[in-house]
Residue frames as a rotation matrix with the C-alpha (Angstrom) as fourth column:
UNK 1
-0.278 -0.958 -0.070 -17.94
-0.645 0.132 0.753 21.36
-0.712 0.255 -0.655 20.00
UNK 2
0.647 0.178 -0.741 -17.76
-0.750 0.323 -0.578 19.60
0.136 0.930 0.342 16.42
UNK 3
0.705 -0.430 0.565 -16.65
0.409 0.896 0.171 16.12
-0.580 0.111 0.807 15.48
UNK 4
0.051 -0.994 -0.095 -13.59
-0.303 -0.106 0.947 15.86
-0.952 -0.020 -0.307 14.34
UNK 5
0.681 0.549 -0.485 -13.67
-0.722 0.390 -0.572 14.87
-0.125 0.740 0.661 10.76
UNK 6
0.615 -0.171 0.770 -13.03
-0.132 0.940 0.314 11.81
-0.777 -0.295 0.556 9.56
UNK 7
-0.045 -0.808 -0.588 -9.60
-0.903 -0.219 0.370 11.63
-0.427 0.547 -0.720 7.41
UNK 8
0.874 0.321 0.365 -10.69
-0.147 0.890 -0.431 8.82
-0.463 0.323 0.825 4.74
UNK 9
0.595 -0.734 -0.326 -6.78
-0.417 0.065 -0.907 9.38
0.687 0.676 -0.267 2.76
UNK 10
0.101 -0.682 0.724 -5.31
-0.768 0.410 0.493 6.68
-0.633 -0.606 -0.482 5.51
UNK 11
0.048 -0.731 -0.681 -3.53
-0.890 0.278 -0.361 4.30
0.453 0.624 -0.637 3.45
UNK 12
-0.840 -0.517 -0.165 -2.59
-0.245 0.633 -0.735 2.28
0.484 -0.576 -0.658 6.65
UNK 13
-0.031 0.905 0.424 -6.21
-0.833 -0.258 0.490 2.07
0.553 -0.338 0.762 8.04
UNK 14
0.748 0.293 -0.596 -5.76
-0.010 0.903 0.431 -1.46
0.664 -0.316 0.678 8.67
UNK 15
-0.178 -0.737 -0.652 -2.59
0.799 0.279 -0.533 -1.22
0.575 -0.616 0.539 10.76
UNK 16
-0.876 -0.442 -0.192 -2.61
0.463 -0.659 -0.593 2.48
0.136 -0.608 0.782 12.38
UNK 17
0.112 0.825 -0.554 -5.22
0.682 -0.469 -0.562 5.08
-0.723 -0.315 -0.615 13.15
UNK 18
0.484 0.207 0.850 -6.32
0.711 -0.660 -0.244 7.91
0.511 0.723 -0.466 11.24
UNK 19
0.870 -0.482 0.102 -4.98
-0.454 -0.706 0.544 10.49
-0.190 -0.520 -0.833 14.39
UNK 20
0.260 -0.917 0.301 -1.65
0.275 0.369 0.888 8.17
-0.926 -0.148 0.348 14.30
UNK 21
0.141 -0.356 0.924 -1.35
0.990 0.038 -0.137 8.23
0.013 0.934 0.358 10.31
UNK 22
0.617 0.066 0.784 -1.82
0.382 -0.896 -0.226 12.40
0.688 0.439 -0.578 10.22
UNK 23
0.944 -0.329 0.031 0.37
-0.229 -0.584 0.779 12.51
-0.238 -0.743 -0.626 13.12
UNK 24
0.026 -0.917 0.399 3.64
0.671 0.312 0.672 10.31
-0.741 0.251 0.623 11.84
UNK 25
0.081 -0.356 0.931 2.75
0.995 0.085 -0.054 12.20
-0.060 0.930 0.361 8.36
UNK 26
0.853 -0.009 0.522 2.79
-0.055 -0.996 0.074 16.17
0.519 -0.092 -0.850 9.78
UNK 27
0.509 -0.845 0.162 6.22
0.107 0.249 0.962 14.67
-0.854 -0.473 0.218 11.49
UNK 28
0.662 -0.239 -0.711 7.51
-0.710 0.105 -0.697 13.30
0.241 0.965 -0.100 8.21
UNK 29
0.014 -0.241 0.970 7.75
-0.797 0.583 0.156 10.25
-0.603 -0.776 -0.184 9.72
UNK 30
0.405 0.131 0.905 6.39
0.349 0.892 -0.286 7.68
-0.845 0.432 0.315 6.88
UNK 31
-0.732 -0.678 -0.067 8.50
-0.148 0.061 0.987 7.05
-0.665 0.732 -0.145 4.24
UNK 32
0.177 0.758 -0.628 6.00
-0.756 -0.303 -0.580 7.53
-0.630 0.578 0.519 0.83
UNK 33
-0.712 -0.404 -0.575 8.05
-0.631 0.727 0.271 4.22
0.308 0.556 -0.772 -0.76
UNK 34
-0.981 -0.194 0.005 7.32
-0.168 0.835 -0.524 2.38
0.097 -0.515 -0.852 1.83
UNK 35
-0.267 0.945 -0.187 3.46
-0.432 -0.291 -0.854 3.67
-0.861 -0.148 0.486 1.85
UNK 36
0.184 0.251 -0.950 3.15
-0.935 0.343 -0.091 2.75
0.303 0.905 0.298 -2.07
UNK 37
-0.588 -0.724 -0.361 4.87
-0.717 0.673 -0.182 -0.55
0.375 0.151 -0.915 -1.20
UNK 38
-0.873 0.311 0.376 2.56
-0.065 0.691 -0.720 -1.74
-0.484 -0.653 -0.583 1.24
UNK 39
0.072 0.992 -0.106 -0.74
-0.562 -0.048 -0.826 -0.82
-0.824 0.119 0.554 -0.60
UNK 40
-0.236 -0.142 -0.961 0.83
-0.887 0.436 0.153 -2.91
0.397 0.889 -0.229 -3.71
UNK 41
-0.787 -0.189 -0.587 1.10
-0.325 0.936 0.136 -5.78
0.524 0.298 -0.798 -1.94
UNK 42
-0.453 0.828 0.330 -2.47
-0.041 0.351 -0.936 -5.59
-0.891 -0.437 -0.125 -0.08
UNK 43
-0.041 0.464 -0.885 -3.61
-0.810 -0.533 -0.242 -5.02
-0.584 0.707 0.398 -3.56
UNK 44
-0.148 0.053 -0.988 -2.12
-0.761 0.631 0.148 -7.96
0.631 0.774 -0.053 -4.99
UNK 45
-0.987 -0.155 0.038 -3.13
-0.158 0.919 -0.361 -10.33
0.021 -0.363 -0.932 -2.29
UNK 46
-0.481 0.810 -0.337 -6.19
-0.530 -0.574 -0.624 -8.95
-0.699 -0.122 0.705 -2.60
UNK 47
0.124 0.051 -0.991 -6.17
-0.979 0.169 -0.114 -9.93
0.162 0.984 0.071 -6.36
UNK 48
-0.242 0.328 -0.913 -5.14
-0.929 0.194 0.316 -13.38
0.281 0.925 0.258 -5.36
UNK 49
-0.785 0.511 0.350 -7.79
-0.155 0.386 -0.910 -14.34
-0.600 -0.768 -0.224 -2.80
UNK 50
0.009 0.833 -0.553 -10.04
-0.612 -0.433 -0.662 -13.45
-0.791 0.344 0.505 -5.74
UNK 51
0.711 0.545 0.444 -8.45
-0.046 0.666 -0.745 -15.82
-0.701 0.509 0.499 -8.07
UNK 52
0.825 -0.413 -0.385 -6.29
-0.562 -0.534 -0.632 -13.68
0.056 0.738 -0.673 -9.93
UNK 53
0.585 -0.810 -0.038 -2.94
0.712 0.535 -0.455 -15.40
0.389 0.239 0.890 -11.34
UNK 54
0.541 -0.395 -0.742 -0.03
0.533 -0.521 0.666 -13.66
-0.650 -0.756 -0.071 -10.36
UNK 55
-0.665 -0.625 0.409 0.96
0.634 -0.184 0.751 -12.88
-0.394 0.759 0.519 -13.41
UNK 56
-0.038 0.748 0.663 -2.05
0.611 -0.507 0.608 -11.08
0.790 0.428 -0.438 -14.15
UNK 57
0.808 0.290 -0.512 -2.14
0.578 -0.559 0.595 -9.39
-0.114 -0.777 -0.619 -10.91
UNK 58
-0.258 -0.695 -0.671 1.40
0.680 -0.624 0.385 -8.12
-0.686 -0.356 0.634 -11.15
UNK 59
-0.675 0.042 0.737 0.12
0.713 -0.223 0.665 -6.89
0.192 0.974 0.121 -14.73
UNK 60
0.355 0.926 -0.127 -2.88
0.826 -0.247 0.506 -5.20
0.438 -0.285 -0.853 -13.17
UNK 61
0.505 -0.441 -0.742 -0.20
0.660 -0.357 0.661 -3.55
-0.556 -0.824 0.111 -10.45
UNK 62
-0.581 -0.805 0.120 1.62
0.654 -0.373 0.658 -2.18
-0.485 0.461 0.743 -13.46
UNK 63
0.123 0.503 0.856 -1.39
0.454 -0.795 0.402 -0.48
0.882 0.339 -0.326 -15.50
UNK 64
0.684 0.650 -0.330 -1.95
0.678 -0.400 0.617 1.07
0.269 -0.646 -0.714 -11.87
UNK 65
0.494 -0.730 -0.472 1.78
-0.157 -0.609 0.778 2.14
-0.855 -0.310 -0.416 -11.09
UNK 66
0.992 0.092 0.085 2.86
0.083 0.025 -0.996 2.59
-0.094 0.995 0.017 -14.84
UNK 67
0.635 -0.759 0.145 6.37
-0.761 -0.647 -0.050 4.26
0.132 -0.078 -0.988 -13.50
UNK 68
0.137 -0.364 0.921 7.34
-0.818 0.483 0.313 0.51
-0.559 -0.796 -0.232 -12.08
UNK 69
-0.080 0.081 -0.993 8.35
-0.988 0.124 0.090 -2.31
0.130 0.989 0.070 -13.80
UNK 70
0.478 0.693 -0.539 7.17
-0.438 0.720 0.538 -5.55
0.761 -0.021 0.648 -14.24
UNK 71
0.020 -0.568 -0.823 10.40
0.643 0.637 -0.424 -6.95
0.765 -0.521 0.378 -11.57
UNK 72
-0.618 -0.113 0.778 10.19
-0.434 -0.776 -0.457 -4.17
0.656 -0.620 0.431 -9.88
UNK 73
0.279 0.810 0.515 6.40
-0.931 0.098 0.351 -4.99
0.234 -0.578 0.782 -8.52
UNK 74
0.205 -0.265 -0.942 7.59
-0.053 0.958 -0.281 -8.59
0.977 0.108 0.182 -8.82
UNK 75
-0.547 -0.822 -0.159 10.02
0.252 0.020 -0.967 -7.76
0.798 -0.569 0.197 -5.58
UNK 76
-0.594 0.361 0.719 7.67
-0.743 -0.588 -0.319 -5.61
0.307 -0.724 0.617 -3.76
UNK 77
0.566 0.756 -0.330 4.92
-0.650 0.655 0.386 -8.72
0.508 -0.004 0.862 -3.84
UNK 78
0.827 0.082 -0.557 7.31
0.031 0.981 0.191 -10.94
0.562 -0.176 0.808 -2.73
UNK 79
-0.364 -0.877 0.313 9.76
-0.569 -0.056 -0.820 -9.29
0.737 -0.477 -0.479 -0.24
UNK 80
0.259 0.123 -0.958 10.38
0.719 0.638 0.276 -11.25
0.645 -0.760 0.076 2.88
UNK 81
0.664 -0.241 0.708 10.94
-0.458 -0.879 0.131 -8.88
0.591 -0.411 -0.694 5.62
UNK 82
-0.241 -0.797 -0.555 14.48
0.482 0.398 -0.781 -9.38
0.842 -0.455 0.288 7.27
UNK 83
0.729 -0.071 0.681 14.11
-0.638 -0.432 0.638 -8.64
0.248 -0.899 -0.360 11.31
């Protein structure tokens, strides 16, 4: 018997498994907003542990998602989650 290969297109790597991520997404289980949403804002915290202004980082977030605009990413960086 062969390893399983290893599915490097998890997104969530840090929170879920690879078997969990290819299982919620062959459900249609994860929402593809909410998937972009989170990798913005590891991205920009990413950016500014490194230094980066936030203004430059959201600017950075925009060359990357061009479709989004500058308040747009603005929000996503800085939602509070309501539980």
């Amino acid at each position: 018997m062969q390893p399983a290969a290893i599915d490097t297109s998890n997104p969530l790597a840090g929170l879920i498994s690879d078997e969990v991520y290819t299982l919620l997404e062959e459900h249609n289980l994860l929402s593809d907003k909410g998937v972009r949403d989170f990798q913005i804002r590891q991205k920009f915290r990413a950016m500014r542990r490194a230094g980066v202004p936030a203004y430059d980082a959201i600017e950075q977030l925009r060359e990357a998602y061009p479709y989004l605009q500058f308040d747009t990413i603005r929000k996503i960086v800085y939602k509070v989650n309501k539980r």
